[in-house]
C-alpha positions in Angstrom: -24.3 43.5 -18.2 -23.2 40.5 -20.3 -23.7 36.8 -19.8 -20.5 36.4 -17.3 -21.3 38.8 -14.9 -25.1 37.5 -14.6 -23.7 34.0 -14.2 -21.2 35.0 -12.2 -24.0 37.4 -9.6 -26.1 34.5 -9.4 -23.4 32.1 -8.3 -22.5 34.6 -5.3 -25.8 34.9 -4.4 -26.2 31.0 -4.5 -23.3 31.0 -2.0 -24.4 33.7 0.5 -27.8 31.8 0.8 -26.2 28.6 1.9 -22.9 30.4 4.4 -25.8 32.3 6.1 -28.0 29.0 6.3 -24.9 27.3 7.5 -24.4 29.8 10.3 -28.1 29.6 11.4 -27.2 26.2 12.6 -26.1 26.3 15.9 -22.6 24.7 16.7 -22.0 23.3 13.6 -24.7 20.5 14.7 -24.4 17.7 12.0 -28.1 16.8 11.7 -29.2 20.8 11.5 -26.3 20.8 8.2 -27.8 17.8 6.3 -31.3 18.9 6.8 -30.2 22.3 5.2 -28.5 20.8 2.3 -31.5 18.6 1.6 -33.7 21.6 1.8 -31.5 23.1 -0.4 -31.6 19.8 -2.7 -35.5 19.7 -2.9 -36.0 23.7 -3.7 -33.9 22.9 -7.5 -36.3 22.8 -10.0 -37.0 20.3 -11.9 -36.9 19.8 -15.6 -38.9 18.6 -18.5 -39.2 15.2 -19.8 -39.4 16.3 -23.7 -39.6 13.4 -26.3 -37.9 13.5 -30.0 -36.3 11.3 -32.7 -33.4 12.7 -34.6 -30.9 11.1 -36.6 -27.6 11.8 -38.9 -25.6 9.3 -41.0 -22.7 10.3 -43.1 -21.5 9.4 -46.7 -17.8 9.6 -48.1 -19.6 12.6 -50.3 -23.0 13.7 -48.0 -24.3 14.0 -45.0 -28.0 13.0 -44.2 -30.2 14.7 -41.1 -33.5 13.6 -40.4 -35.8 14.0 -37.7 -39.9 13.5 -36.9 -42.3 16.4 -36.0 -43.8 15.6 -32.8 -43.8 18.5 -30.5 -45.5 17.3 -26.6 -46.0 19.5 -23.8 -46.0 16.7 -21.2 -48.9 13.9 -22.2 -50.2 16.5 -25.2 -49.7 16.5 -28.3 -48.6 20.5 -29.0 -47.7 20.3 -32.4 -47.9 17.7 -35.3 -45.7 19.3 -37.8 -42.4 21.1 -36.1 -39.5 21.1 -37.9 -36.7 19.9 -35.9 -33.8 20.5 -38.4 -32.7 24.3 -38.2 -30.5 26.1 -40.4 -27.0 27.1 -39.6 -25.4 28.5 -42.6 -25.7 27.2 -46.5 -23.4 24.5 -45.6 -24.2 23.3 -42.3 -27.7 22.6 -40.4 -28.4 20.8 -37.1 -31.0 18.6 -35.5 -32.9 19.0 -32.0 -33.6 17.4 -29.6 -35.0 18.8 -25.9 -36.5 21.8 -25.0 -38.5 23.4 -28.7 -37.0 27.1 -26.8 -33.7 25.4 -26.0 -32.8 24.1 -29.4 -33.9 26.9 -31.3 -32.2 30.1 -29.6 -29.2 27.5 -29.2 -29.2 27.2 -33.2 -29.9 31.1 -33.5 -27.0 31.7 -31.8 -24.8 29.7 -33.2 -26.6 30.9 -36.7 -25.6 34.3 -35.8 -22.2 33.4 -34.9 -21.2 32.1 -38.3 -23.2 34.9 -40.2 -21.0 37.3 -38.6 -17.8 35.1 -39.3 -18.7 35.3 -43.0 -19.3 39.1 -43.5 -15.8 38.9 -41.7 -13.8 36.9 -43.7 -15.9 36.0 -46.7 -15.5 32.8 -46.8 -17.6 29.4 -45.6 -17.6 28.6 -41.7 -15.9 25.4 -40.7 -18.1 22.5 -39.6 -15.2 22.5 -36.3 -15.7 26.3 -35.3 -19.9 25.7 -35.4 -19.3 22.6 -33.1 -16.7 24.6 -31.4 -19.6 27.7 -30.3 -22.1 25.3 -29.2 -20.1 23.1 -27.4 -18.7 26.1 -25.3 -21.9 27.3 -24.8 -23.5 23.9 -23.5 -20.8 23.6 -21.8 -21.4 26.7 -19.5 -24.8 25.9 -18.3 -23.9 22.4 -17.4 -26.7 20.2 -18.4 -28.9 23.1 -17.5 -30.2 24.1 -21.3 -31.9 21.4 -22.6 -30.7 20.4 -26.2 -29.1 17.3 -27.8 -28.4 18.1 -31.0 -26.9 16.7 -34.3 -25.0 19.1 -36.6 -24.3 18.0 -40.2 -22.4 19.7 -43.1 -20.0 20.0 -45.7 -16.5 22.0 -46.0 -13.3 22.5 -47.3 -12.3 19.3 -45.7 -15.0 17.3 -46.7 -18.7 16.3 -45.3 -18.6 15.9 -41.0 -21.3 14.6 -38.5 -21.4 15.3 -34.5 -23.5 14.6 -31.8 -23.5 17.3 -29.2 -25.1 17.0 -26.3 -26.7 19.2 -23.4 -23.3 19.1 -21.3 -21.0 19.8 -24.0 -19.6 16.3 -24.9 -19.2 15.7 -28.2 -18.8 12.5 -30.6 -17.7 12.1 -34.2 -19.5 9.3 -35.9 -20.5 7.6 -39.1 -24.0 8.0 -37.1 -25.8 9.2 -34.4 -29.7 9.6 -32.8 -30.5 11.4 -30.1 -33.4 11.7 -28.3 -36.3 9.5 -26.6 -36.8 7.2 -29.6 -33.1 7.1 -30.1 -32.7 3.4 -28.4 -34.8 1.9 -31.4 -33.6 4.1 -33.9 -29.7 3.5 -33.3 -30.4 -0.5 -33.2 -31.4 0.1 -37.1 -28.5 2.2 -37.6 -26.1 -0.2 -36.1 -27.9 -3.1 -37.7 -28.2 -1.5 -41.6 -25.5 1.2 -41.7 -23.1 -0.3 -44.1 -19.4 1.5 -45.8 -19.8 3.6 -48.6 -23.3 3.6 -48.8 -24.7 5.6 -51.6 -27.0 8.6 -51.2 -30.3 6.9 -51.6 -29.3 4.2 -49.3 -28.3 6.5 -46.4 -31.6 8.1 -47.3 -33.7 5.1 -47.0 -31.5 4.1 -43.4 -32.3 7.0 -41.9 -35.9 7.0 -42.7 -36.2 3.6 -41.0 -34.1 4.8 -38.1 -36.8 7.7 -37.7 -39.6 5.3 -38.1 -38.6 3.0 -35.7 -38.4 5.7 -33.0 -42.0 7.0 -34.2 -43.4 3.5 -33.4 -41.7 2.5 -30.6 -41.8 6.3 -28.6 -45.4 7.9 -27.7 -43.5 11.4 -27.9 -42.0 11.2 -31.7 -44.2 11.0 -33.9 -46.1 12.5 -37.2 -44.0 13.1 -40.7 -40.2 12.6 -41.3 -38.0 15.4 -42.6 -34.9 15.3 -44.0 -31.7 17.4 -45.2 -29.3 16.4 -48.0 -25.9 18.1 -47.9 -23.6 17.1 -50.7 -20.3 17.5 -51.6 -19.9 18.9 -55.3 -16.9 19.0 -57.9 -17.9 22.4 -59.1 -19.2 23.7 -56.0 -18.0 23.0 -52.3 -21.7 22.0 -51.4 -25.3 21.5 -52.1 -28.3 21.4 -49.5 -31.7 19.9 -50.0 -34.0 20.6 -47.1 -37.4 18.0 -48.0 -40.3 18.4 -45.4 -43.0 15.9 -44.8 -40.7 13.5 -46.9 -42.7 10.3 -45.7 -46.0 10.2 -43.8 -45.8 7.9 -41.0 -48.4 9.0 -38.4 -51.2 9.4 -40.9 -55.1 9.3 -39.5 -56.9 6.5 -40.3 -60.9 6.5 -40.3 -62.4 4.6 -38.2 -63.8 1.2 -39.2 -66.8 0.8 -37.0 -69.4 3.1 -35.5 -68.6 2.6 -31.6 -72.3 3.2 -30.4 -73.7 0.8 -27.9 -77.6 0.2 -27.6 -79.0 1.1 -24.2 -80.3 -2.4 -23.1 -76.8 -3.6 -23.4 -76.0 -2.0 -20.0 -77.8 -3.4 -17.3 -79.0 -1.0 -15.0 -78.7 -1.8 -11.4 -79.9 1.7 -9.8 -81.5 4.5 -10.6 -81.6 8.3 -8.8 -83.2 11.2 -10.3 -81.5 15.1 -8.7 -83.3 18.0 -9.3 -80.9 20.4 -11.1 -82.6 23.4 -10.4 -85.0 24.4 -7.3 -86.4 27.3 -7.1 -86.7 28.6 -3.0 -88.3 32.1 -3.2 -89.7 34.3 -5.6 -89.4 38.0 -5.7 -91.4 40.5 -7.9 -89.1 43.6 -9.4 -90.9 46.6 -10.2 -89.3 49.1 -13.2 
């Protein structure tokens, strides 16, 4: 059974459950309807708040991804060192941003898609048909899978950045961030980002972008990575995948012992409980 029919099964199912809760409700009564859609409102379940910081900028001859390596599960810190950019094909690899299983069996599909395109055809995947897979695929869930994502990479028409995001909208820009710490990060993209910046530059703007979502955003946090994908004469492209390429959540040991003397607290009570009572005593015989 493929994905469409599942899809397709669960929607009818969906539907039977509400016409036969519909014609519970005797006469049609108005109040017995509303309480059954708002029962049917509270049973959806409810989704994750997951916190990232990713960010693209593109060149007239590269593109630039970078991202921290936070993972949370909720107020924990799961993972300091994720790496949030995955690989797509030599020539193309995306950010993520959402759900860590979201974003990485999104990328594996759409990694798959493109390996099989090349054992097809032998020859390099458009940056359009990649975004064209997983905006199809976001698109069919409707919000439902939870990944933002970024993909960056160079073609036969020249390097391309998009932001893709969990409905299957998708933007075309000079730059992008996505994520929770993507409010400060794009105020130092639109304050810095300048026309034909050179490669170090772009490199240097997106590391502050990233930075400024790690210190402004309790879930990003930890090292920055980044990914380098140029544009060649001899060759159509050239990737450079750099992890931990600046430290920015580093531990720091502490200054002070933080031990307090005991007369320092003023005791205003004091109650002694006996832990253990013994209430009858028994002799065992082997």
């Amino acid at each position: 059974m493929n994905m469409e029919s599942v899809k397709g099964t669960i929607q009818e199912i969906e539907r039977n459950i509400i016409a036969s809760k519909m014609n519970s409700c005797e006469d049609g009564n108005s109040a017995e309807i509303s309480a059954v859609v708002n029962s049917l409102k509270n049973t959806a379940g409810k989704c994750t708040k997951t916190g990232t910081t990713i960010v693209g900028v593109k060149g007239d001859t590269f593109v630039i991804l970078a991202a921290d390596t936070r993972s949370t599960n909720g107020p924990i810190i799961a993972d300091k060192n994720i790496s949030k950019i995955h690989y797509i094909s030599d020539n193309i690899s995306c950010c993520g941003a959402g759900t860590a299983a979201d974003t990485r069996f999104t990328t594996k599909m759409a990694e798959s898609a493109l390996k099989r395109f090349n054992l097809k055809y032998n020859r390099i995947p458009a940056l359009s048909y990649c975004v064209n897979i997983l905006k199809r695929h976001l698109f069919s869930y409707q919000g439902h899978v939870s990944a933002s994502l970024i993909v960056g990479g160079v073609d036969e028409t020249g390097p391309g950045l998009f932001g893709v995001h969990p409905h299957g909208s998708v933007d075309t820009l000079p730059y992008t961030a996505q994520g929770s710490g993507s409010y400060a990060a794009i105020g130092v993209l639109e304050t810095e980002w300048k026309k034909g910046m050179q490669e170090s530059e772009a490199v240097e703007l997106a590391c502050n972008a990233i930075e400024a979502g790690i210190r402004n955003d309790l879930y990003s946090g930890s090292n920055i990575d980044i990914c380098i994908i140029r544009q060649n004469e001899t060759e159509v492209f050239q990737k450079e995948h750099r992890r931990g390429f600046k430290v920015i959540g580093k531990k720091q040991p502490r200054e002070m012992k933080y031990t307090y003397p005991r007369e320092s607290i003023k005791i205003t009570k004091e109650e002694v409980f006996d832990l253990i009572s013994v209430t009858n005593e028994m002799e065992v015989e082997y």
